[in-house]
C-alpha positions as CSV (number, residue, x, y, z in Angstrom):
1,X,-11.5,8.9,-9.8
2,X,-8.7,7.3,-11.7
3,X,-9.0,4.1,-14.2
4,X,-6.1,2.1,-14.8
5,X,-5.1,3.6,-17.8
6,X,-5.0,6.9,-16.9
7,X,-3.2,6.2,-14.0
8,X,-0.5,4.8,-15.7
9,X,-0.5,7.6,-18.0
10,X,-0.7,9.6,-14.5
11,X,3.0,8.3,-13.8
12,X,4.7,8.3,-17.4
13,X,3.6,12.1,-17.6
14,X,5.1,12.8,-13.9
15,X,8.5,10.9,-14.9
16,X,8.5,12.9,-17.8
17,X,8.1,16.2,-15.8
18,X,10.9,14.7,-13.9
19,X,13.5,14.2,-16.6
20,X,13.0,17.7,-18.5
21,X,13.7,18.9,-14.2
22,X,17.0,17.1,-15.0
23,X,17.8,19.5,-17.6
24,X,17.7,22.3,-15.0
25,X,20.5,20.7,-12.9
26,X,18.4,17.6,-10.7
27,X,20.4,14.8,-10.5
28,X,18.2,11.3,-11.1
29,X,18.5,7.7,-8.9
30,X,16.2,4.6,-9.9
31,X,15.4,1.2,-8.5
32,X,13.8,-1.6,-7.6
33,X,11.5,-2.4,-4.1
34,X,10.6,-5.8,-3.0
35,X,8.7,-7.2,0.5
36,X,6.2,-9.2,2.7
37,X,2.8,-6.9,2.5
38,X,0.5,-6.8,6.1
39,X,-2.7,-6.4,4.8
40,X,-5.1,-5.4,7.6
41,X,-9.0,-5.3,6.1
42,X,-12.2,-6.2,7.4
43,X,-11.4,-10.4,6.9
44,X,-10.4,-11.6,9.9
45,X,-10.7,-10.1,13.8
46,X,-9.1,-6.6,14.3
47,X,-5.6,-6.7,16.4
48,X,-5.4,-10.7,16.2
49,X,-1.9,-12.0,15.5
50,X,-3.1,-14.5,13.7
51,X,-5.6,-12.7,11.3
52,X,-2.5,-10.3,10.7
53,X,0.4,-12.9,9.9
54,X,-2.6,-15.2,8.0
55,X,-3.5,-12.1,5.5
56,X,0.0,-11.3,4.0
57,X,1.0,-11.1,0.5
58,X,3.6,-9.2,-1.3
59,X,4.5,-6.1,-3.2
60,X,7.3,-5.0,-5.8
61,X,7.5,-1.6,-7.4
62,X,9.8,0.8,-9.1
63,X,11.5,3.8,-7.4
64,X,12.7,7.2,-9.2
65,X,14.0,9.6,-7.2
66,X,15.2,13.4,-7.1
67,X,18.3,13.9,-5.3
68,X,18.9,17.9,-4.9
69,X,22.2,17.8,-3.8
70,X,23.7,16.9,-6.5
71,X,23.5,18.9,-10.3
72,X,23.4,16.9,-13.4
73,X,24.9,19.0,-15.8
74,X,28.1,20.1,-14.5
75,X,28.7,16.7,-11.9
76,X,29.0,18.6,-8.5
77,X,27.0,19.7,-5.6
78,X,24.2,21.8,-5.8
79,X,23.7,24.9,-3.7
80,X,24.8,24.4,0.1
81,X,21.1,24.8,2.0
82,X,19.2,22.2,4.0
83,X,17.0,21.4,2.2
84,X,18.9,20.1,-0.9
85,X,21.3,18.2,1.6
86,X,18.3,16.6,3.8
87,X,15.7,16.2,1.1
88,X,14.6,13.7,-1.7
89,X,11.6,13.2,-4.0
90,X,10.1,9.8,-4.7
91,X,8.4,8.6,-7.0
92,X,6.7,5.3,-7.2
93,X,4.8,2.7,-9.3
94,X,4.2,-0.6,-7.4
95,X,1.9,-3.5,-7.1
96,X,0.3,-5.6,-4.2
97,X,-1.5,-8.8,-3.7
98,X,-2.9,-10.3,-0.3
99,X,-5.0,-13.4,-0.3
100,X,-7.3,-12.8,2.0
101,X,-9.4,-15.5,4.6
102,X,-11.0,-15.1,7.8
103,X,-9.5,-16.2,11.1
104,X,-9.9,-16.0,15.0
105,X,-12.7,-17.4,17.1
106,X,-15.5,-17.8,15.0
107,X,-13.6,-19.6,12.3
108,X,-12.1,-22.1,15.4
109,X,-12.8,-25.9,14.7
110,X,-14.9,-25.9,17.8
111,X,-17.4,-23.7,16.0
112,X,-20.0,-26.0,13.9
113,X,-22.7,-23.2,12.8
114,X,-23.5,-22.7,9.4
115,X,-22.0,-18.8,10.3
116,X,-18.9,-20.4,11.3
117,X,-19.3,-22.1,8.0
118,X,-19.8,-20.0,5.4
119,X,-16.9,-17.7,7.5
120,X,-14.2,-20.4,6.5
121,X,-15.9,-21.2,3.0
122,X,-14.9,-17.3,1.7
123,X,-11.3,-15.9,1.0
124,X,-10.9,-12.9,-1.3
125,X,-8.0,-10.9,-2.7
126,X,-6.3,-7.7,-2.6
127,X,-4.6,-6.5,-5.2
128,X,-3.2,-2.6,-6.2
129,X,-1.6,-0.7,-8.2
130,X,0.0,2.4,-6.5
131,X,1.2,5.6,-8.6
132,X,2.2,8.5,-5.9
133,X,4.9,10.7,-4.5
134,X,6.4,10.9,-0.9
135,X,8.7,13.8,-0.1
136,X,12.2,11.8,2.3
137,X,14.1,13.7,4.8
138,X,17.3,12.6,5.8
139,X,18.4,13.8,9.2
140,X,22.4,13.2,7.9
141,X,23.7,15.2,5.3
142,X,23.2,13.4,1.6
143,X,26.7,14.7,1.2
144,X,28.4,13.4,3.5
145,X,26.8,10.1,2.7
146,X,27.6,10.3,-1.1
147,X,30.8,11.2,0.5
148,X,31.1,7.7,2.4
149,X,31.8,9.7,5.6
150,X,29.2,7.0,6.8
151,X,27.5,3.7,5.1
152,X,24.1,4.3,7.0
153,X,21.3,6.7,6.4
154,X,18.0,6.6,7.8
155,X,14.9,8.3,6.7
156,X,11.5,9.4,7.0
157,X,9.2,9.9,4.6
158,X,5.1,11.3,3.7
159,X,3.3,11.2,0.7
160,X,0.3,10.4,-1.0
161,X,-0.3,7.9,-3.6
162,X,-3.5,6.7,-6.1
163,X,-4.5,3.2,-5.5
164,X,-6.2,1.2,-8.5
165,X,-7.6,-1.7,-6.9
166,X,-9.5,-4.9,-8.0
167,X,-10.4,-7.1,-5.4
168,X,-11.8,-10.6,-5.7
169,X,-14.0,-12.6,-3.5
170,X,-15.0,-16.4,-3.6
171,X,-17.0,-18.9,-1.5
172,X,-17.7,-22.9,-1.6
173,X,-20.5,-22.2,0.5
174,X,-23.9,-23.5,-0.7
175,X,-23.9,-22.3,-4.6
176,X,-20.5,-20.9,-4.5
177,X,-22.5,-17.3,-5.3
178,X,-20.9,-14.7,-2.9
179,X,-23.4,-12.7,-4.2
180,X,-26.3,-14.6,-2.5
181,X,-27.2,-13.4,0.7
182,X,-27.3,-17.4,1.7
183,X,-24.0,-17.9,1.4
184,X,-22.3,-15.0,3.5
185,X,-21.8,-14.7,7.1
186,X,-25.6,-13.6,8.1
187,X,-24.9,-10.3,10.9
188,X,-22.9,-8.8,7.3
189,X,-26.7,-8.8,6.1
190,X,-29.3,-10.1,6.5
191,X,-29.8,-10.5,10.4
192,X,-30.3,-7.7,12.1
193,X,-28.8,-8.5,15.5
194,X,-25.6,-6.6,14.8
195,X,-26.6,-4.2,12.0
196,X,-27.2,-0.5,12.1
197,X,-30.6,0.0,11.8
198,X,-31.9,1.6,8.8
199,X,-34.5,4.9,8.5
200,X,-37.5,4.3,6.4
201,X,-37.0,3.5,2.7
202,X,-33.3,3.1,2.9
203,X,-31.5,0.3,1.4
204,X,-28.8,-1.9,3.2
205,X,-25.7,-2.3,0.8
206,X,-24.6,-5.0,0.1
207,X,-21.3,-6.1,2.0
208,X,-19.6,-7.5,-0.9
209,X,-18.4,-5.4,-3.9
210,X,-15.2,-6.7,-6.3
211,X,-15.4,-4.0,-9.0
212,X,-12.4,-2.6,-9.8
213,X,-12.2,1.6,-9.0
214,X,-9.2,3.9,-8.1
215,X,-8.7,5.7,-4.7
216,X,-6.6,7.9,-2.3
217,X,-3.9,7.0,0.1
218,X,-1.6,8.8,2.7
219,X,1.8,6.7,2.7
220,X,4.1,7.2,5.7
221,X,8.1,5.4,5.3
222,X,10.9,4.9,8.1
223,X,13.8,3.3,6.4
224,X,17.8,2.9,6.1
225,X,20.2,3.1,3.3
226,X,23.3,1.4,3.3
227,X,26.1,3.1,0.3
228,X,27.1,-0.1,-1.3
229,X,28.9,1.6,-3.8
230,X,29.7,5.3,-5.2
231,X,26.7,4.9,-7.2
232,X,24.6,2.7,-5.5
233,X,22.8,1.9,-2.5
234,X,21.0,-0.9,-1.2
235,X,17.7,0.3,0.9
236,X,15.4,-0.9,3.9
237,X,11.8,0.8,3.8
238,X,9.1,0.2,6.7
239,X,5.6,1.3,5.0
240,X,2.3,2.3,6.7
241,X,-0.4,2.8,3.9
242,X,-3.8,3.8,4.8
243,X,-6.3,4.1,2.3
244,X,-9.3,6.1,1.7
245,X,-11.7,3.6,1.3
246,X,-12.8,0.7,2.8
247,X,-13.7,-0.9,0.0
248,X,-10.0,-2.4,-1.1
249,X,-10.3,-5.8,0.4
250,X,-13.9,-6.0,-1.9
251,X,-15.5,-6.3,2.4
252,X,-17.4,-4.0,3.8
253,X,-19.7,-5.2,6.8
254,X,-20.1,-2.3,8.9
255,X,-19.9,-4.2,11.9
256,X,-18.3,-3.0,15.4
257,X,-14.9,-4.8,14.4
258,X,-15.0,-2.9,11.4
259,X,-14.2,0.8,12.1
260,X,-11.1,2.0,10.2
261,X,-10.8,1.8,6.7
262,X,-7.9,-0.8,4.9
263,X,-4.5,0.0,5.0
264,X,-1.2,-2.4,5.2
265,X,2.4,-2.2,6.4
266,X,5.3,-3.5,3.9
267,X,8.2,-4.2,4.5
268,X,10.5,-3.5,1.1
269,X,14.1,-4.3,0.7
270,X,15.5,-2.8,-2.6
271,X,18.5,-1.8,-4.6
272,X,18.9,2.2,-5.7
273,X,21.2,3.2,-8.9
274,X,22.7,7.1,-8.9
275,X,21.6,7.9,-13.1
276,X,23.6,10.8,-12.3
């Protein structure tokens, strides 16, 4: 998979791609994201309210996009067809960061085992970098929007994006070593009450892993643009991210609650400039 590096070097390639596309007649837009981040992992219970407004961060990021309905190099419209009036291409680099603690019923001030314990003693972190693509489609013409025939627009959008992630995770439990067995909640590991049983010879993996690594993720957008002026627009995005791993949070404990890999919602408010 993916280091850091390369996928940065991933996205400057792909803009560039993009801007020598702008010499065959695409017209360019760029801008800024910005929003609350929903990060739903494997701290915390599954569906709980408060597990889902307690793990919330934030994200920014950097939008390009290809508008086909309009031509660079002569400043007019493109070709009449649907797909250059209903279509955009979008291209992102952004960045997350969730902190990360258990909550729910077995973190309650009632509970006085040292499970319950070392459950409130460990918080972690979530933090990516995203380089991807997501293909909009406007069900209004782009036209008549660049037009100001209305000021709204909504959306819909899919793509796929690679995820560099480098979670962290922390406990004041005993030694403050999340890496001890001692210190973690004991059905992740060591007791076999909950646990999977294991055939002979195999290993149990550890539940805790921070090192960094890259990933795949299918991103799905429902959104709104509102044409502040004839060159810009200010933007309302709604994200679902689910990612290929379960490993993004640095938690994996195979237990029952713990069935879908990590993914988030975001809610991004941003600003979009017409290059072209």
């Amino acid at each position: 998979m993916l280091n850091l590096k390369q996928l940065v070097c991933f996205f400057l390639l792909f803009v560039s791609l993009q801007s020598i596309n702008a010499q065959l007649g695409f017209s360019h837009e760029i801008g800024a994201i910005a929003g609350p981040v929903q990060f739903r992992s494997d701290y915390g219970l599954r569906e709980e309210g408060e597990t889902n407004f307690g793990n919330s961060g934030f994200g920014v990021g950097i939008v390009h996009y290809i508008n086909f309905s309009y031509r660079s190099d002569c400043n007019c419209y493109s070709t009449d067809t649907f797909f250059n009036d209903h279509f955009k291409l979008r291209n992102e680099i952004s960045y997350n960061r969730t902190k990360l603690e258990h909550f729910g019923e077995w973190v309650a001030d009632s509970k006085t085992s040292d499970n319950s314990e070392r459950l409130r003693s460990q918080s972690g972190y979530a933090k990516n970098l995203d380089v991807g693509t997501q293909l909009e489609f406007f069900p209004l013409s782009i036209r008549d929007f660049q037009g100001f025939a209305y000021r709204f627009s909504p959306y819909v959008s899919l793509g796929i994006h690679y995820t560099y992630s480098s979670p962290e995770a922390t406990t004041t439990y005993g030694d403050g070593n999340v890496f001890d067995e001692e210190n973690i909640y004991s059905f992740w590991y060591a007791d076999p009450t909950f646990l999977p049983a294991l055939a002979a010879g195999e290993e149990r993996e550890y539940p805790i892993d921070t090192a960094s690594f890259s990933t795949l993720s299918v991103v799905s957008s429902v959104g709104v643009r509102y044409k502040l002026t004839r060159v810009s627009d200010l933007v309302l995005d709604l994200r679902w991210q689910y990612y290929f791993s379960d490993w993004v949070d640095g938690l994996n404990h195979q237990l029952n609650s713990n069935q879908n890999n990590d993914w988030l919602v975001w809610l991004n408010f941003g600003y979009i400039y017409y290059l072209n």
